[in-house]
N, C-alpha and C positions, 0 to 999 in steps of 0.2 A: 504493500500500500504506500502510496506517494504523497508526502509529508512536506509543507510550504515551508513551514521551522517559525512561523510567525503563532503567537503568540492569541492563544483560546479565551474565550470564557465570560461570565455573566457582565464583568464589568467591563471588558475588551470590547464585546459588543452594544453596551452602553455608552462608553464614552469614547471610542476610538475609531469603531467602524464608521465611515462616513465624517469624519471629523471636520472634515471644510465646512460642508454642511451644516450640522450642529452647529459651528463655529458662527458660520452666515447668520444663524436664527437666533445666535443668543439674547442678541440685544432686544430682538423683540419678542422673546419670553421673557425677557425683563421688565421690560416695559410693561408688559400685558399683567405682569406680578405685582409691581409694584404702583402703577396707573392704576388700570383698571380696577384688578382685584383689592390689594391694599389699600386703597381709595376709599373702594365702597364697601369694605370692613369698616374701615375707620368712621367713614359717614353713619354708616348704622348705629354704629356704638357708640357714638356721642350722640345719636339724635334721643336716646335714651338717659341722659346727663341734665343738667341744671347749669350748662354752659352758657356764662355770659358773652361777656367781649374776650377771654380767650378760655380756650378748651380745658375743661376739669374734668374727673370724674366720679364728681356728684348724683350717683343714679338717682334718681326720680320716675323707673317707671315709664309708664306713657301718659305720664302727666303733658307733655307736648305735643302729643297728638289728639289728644283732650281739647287741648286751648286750640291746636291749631283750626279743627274740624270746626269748633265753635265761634273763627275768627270770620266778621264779613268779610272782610280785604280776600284772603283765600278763596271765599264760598263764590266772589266776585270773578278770583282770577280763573276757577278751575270752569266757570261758566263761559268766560270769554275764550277760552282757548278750547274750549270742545264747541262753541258757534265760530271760531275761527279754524279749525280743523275739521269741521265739516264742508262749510262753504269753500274753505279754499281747495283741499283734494278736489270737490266733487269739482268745481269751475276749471281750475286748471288742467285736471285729467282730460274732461271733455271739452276743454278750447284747443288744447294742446295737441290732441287727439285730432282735432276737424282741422289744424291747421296743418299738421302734418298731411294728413289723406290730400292738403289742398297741394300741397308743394311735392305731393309724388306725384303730379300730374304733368309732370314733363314740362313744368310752365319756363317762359322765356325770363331771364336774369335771376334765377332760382337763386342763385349765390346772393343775390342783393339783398331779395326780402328775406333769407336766411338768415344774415349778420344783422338788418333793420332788427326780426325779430329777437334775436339770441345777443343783443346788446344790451338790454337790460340786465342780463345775468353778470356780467360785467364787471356792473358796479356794486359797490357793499349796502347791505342795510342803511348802511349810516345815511349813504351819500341818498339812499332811494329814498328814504323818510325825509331827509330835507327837502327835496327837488319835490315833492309829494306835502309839504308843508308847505311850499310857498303858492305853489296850485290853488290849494286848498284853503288856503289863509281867508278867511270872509271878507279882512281889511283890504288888501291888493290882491287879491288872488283873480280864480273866474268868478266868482260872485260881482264882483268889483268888478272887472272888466265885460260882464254880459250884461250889470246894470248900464256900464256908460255908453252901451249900443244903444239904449233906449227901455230896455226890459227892465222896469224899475222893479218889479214883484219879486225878481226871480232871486231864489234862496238856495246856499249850499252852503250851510254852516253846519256839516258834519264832525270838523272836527273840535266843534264847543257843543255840539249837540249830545247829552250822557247816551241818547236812544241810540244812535247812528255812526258813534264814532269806532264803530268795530267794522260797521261797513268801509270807513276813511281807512282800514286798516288792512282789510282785502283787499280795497283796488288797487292800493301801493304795492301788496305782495303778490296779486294776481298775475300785473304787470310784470312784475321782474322774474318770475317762475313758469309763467308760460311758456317762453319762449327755449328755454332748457328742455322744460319736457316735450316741447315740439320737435327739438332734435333727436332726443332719443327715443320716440315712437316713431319718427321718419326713418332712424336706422334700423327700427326692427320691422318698417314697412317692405324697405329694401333689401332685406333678407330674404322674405320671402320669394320662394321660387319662381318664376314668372311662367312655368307650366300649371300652378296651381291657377293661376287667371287665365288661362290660354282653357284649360279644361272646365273651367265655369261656364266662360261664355258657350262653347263650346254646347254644356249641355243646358245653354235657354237661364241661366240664372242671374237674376236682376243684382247691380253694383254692389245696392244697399244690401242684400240680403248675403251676397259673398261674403262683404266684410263682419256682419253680425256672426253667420253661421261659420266661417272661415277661418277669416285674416285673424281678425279675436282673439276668438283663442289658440293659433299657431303662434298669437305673440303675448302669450301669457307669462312668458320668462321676463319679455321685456317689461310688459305691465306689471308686474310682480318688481322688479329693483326699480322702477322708477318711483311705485308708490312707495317703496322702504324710504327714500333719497329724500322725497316730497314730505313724508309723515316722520322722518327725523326731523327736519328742517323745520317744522312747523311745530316739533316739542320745542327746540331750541330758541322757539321765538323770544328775544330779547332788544335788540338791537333795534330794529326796526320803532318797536314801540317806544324806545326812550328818546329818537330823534324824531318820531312825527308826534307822538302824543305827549308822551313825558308819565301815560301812567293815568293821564286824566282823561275832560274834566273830574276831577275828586279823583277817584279811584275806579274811575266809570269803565278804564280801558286796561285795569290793569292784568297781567298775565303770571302764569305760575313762577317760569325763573328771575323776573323782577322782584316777586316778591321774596325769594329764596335771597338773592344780592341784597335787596335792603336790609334784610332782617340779620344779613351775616357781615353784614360791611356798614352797615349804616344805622340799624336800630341797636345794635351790638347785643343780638343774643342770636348767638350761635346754634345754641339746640333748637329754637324754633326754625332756624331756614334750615338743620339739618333734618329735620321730622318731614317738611316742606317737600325736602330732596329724594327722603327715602320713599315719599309717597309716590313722589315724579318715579323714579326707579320702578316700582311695584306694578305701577299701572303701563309702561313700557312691557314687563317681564309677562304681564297678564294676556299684555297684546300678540306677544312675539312667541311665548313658549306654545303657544296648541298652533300657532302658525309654522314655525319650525316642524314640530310631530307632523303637521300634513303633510308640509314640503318634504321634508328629509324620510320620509317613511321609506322602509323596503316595499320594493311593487315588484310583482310578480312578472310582469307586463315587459320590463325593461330587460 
């Protein structure tokens, strides 16, 4: 029997076989250790503390998720961002959606209105809520300027309006995410084979019913990472709101990670924005674990 003379066994193949490898990856099992997981240890276990302005460990329980659950400010932000995470997936998905089908249509300067639309992704929050402030402004804004057309009546004071100003808050992000997700269901448009369209018409079946019955769901991969991209970005809503609304009028607009930042940098108690945080966590974990189980399931089929 023919013998290499290199060197066997449980921990050889732990830490040697492959060693570039492991090598590559270390940093981001580090990362993923000390970030991620370390992180949201630590978050947990102080949201359980009596943490003021800095970290102790004073248990107290779920004394903080007691007070937080009975805070309006909360009860305020977890409703404005489940009516802003409704309305903005559902509009953007399906603008994003029609604009794309419009621009697989072979049309002439396709590159132009591509960059027109995928220019707002661009810019940051920050700069979209200003540019979307001054619009919107009642003093100069369009208000102000469709009056001095003549149109004295006419009213857009959404963003001092408390009923409306969640709406001022979609159209800024509607704009600036459309056009992202128009490119990436235009790529999973063009994926598609183009004998699956050659055998539709083929056997008599109408555009609209191809794509319902069809294109859809062959682009269910793509539909599937676009909403992940879209419905993280829309937990992470912060930004936007502190440069177009600031959070108002009152508290009218305010959203779950502003109020987690105030409460851990600016109200100086820390165990309420970590109770805040860990709730944020939960209800991500609630969304994503039976969605995983579906996706990642063994199938027969495959």
């Amino acid at each position: 029997m023919r013998t290499t003379g290199r060197p066997t066994g449980f921990f050889h193949d732990l830490f040697l076989r492959n060693f570039s490898s492991k090598l590559a990856v270390t940093p981001m099992v580090l990362t993923v250790l000390v970030i991620f997981i370390g992180c949201t240890a630590w978050t947990v276990t102080y949201s359980f503390t009596n943490s003021r302005l800095l970290p102790s460990l004073d248990f107290i329980g779920f004394d903080q998720y007691v007070r937080l659950f009975k805070d309006s400010r909360w009860q305020t932000s977890v409703r404005n961002i489940a009516i802003y995470g409704v309305f903005s997936l559902t509009f953007t998905m399906v603008v994003g959606f029609l604009l794309a089908v419009l621009m697989d249509q072979k049309i002439r300067f396709e590159s132009v209105f591509r960059t027109v639309y995928l220019y707002p992704f661009a810019l940051s929050f920050i700069v979209t809520g200003l540019v979307w402030q001054w619009i919107m402004n009642p003093a100069f804004g369009l208000q102000e300027s469709v009056r001095n057309l003549g149109w004295a009546g006419f009213t857009f004071d959404w963003l001092t309006n408390r009923n409306m100003v969640i709406g001022a808050l979609l159209i800024a992000g509607i704009w600036q995410g459309t056009g992202f997700v128009m490119v990436l269901l235009l790529a999973g448009l063009r994926s598609v084979d183009e004998e699956v369209w050659k055998a539709a018409r083929v056997d008599g079946i109408p555009t609209w019913r191809t794509y319902i019955s069809i294109i859809i769901p062959m682009m269910r991969g793509t539909f599937v990472t676009t909403f992940v991209i879209v419905g993280s970005g829309i937990v992470r809503l912060y930004d936007l709101v502190v440069a177009l609304t600031g959070g108002g009028p009152g508290i009218s607009s305010e959203v779950p990670t502003k109020y987690v930042f105030n409460y851990m940098f600016g109200a100086g108690n820390i165990g309420q924005g970590l109770a805040a945080s860990t709730v944020m966590l939960l209800t991500v974990l609630i969304i994503l674990i039976p969605w995983a189980f579906y996706e990642f399931r063994p199938r027969r089929d495959r």
